[in-house]
C-alpha positions, -999 to +999 in steps of 0.1 A: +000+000+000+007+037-008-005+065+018-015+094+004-038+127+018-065+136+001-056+158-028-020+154-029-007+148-067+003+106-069+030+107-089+026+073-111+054+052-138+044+023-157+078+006-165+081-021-192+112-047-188+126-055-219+155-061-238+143-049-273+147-008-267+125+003-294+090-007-279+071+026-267+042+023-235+010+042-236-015+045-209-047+037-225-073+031-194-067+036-156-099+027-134-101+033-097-118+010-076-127+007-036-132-035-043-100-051-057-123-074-068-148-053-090-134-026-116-170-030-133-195-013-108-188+015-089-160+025-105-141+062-115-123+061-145-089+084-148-083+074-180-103+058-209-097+046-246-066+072-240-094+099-232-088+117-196-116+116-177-104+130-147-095+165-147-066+161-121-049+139-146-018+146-159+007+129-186+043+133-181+075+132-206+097+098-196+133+100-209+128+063-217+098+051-244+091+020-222+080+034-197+046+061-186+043+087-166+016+102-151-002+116-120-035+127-104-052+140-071-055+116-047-091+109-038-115+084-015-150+068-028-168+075+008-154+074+039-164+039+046-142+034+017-106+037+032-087+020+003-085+026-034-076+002-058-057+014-092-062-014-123-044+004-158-042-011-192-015-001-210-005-007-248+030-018-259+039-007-297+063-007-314+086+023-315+078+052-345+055+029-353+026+059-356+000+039-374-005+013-340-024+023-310+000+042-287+002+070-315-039+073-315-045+094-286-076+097-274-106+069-293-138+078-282-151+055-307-134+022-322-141+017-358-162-014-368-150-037-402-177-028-428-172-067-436-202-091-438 
């Protein structure tokens, strides 16, 4: 566990171990949760489909590509909620590569195949 106040900027990196250097990390959802158990129902998303949600949210630059940076205000469900849980999905692409996910940004809508 992690003790934070209320408010106080958590200060997040993602770090991807790897041997092959030109793989690049990008934060695509980060849900917050008071059941470790449940990221489904009573939930608050940071972060989704690479769209912030949260207006506390920040990215930052990383000197490295495998690895992300980011932060937001620390916050608490209720207070009979004591704990929250953190549960991120993050997208591994290659390098330059700026037709692959990490270069999309923000999706607010995935595209369907016009395919039968």
């Amino acid at each position: 566990p992690y003790y934070v106040d209320l408010n106080q900027n958590l200060f997040l990196q993602a770090s991807l171990h790897s041997s092959d250097t030109k793989l690049l990390v990008f934060v695509d959802t980060c849900v917050a949760s008071p059941d470790p158990n449940n990221f489904k129902t009573g939930t608050y998303e940071l972060i989704r489909n690479g769209c912030i949600k949260d207006p506390t949210y920040s990215s930052y630059y990383s000197p490295q590509s495998t690895a992300a940076r980011f932060a937001f205000n620390a916050f608490s469900f209720v207070s009979r909620y004591p704990v929250v849980y953190l549960q991120c999905q993050l997208v591994v692409c290659s390098y330059r590569d700026y037709s692959s996910r990490c270069y999309q940004g923000c999706v607010s809508r995935f595209r369907r195949s016009t395919g039968s």
